[in-house]
MARZASE-614155 format. One record per residue (C-alpha): x, y, z; residue in three letters. Coordinates in pm, 1 decimal, padded with zeros to 6 digits. Example, Ala and Ser with C-alpha at 12.3 -4.5 7.8 and 13.67 -1.06 7.14 Angstrom:
# MARZASE-614155
[[01230.0, -00450.0, 00780.0], Ala]
[[01367.0, -00106.0, 00714.0], Ser]
This chain:
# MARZASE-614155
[[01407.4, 00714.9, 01172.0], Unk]
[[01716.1, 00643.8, 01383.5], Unk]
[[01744.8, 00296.6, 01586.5], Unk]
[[01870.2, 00496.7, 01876.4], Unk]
[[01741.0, 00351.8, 02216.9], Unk]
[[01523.4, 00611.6, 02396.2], Unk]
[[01306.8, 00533.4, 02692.2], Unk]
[[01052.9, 00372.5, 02483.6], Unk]
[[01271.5, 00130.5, 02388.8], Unk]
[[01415.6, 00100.5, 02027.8], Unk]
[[01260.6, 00301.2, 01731.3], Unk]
[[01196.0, 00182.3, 01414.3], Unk]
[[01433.6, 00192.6, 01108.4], Unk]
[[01304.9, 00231.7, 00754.7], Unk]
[[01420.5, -00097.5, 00723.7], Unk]
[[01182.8, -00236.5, 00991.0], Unk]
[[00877.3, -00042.9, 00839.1], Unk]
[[00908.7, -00170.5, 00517.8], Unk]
[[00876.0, -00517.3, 00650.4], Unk]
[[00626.7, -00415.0, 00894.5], Unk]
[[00420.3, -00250.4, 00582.6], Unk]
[[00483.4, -00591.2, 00383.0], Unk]
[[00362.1, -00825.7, 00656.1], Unk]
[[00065.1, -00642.5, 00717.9], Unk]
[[-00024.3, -00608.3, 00348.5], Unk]
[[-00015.4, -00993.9, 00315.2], Unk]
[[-00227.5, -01104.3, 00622.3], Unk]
[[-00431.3, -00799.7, 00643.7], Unk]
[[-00550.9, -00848.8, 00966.4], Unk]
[[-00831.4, -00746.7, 01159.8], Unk]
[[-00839.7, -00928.1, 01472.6], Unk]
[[-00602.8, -01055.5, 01738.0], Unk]
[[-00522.4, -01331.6, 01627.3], Unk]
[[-00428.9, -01202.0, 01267.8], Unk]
[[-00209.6, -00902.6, 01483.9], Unk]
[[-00035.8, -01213.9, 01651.1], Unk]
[[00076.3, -01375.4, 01303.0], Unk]
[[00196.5, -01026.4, 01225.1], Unk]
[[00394.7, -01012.1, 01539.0], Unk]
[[00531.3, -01437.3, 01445.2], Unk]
[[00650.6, -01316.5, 01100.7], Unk]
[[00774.9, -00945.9, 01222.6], Unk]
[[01010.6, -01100.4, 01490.7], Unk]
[[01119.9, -01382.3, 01207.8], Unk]
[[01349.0, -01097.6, 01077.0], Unk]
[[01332.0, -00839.8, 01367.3], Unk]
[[01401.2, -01058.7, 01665.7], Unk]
[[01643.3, -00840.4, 01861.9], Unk]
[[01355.3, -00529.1, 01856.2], Unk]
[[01122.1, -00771.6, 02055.0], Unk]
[[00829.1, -00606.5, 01949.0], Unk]
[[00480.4, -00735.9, 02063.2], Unk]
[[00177.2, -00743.0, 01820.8], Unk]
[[00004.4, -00422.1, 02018.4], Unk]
[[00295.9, -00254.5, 01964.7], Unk]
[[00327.9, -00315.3, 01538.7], Unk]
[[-00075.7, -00215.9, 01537.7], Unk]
[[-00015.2, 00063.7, 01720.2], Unk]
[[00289.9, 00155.8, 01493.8], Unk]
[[00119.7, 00061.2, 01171.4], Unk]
[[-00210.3, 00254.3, 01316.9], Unk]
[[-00042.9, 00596.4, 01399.3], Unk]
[[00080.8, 00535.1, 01008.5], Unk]
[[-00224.0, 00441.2, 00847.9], Unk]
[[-00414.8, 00731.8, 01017.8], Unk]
[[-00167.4, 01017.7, 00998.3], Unk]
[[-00333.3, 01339.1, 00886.4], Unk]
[[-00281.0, 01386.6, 00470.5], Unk]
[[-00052.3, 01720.7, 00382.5], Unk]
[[-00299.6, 01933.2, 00215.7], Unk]
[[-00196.6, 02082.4, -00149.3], Unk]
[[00088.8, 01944.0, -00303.4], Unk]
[[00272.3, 01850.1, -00010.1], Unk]
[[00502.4, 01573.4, 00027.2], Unk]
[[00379.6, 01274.1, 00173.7], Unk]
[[00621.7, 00985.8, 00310.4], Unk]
[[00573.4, 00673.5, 00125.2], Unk]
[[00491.8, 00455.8, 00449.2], Unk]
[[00269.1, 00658.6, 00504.4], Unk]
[[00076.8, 00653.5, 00174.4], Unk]
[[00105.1, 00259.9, 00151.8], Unk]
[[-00049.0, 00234.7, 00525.5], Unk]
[[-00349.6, 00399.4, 00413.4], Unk]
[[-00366.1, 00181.2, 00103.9], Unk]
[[-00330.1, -00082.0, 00294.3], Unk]
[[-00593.1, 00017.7, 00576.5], Unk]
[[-00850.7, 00037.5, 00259.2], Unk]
[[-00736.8, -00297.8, 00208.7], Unk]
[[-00809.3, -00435.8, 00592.2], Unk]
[[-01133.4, -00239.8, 00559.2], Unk]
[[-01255.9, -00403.8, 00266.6], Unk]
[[-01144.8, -00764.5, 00396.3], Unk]
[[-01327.8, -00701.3, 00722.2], Unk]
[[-01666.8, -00598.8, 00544.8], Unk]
[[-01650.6, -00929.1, 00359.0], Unk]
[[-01575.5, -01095.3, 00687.8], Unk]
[[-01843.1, -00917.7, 00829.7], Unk]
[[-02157.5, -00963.5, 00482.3], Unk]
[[-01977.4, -01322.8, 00373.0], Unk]
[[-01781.3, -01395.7, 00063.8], Unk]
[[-02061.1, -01321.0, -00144.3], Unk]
[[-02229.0, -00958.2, -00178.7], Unk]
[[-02562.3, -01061.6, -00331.7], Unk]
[[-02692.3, -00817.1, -00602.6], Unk]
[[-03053.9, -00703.0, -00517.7], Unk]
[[-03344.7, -00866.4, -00684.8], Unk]
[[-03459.6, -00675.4, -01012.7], Unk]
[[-03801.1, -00693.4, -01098.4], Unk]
[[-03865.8, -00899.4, -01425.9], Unk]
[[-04077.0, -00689.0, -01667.5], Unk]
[[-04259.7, -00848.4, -01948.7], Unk]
């Protein structure tokens, strides 16, 4: 990925991803206000890109749902560690979503 300028404004560098990647794996977020913080710590180190939160989801999204090479294929590493951490924002969400606590089913006491 080049950091030429194009009419989109400026693309990412591998550089940029990998911080992207980390943020997002730390907060995992799931809501605006998580994608904010993402954008706060993102433009901590990547002022001069000016990127806005929609734009990193959108970025980290396009990653993190990319179609799989079928067979052995190579697959870019971004693009495998989005996905893990997608698993990661699902999970968090579910517990945001059932509580903390996933309560295990009453058994039925014999005897």
């Amino acid at each position: 990925v080049n950091m030429a300028a194009s009419k989109r404004g400026l693309s990412y560098s591998d550089d940029e991803i990998r911080t992207l990647l980390d943020i997002v794996g730390k907060i995992l977020p799931i809501g605006q206000e998580e994608w904010k913080a993402v954008e706060t710590q993102h433009n901590i180190d990547w002022a001069q890109t000016g990127r806005c939160f929609q734009s990193l989801r959108k970025k980290f999204n396009s990653f993190a749902n990319a179609r799989m090479p079928t067979g052995d294929a190579y697959c870019p590493p971004h693009i495998v560690e989005a996905k893990r951490i997608l698993e990661e924002i699902k999970k968090e969400a579910e517990i945001e979503m059932y509580g903390d606590e996933f309560e295990e089913p009453a058994r039925m006491s014999t005897g």
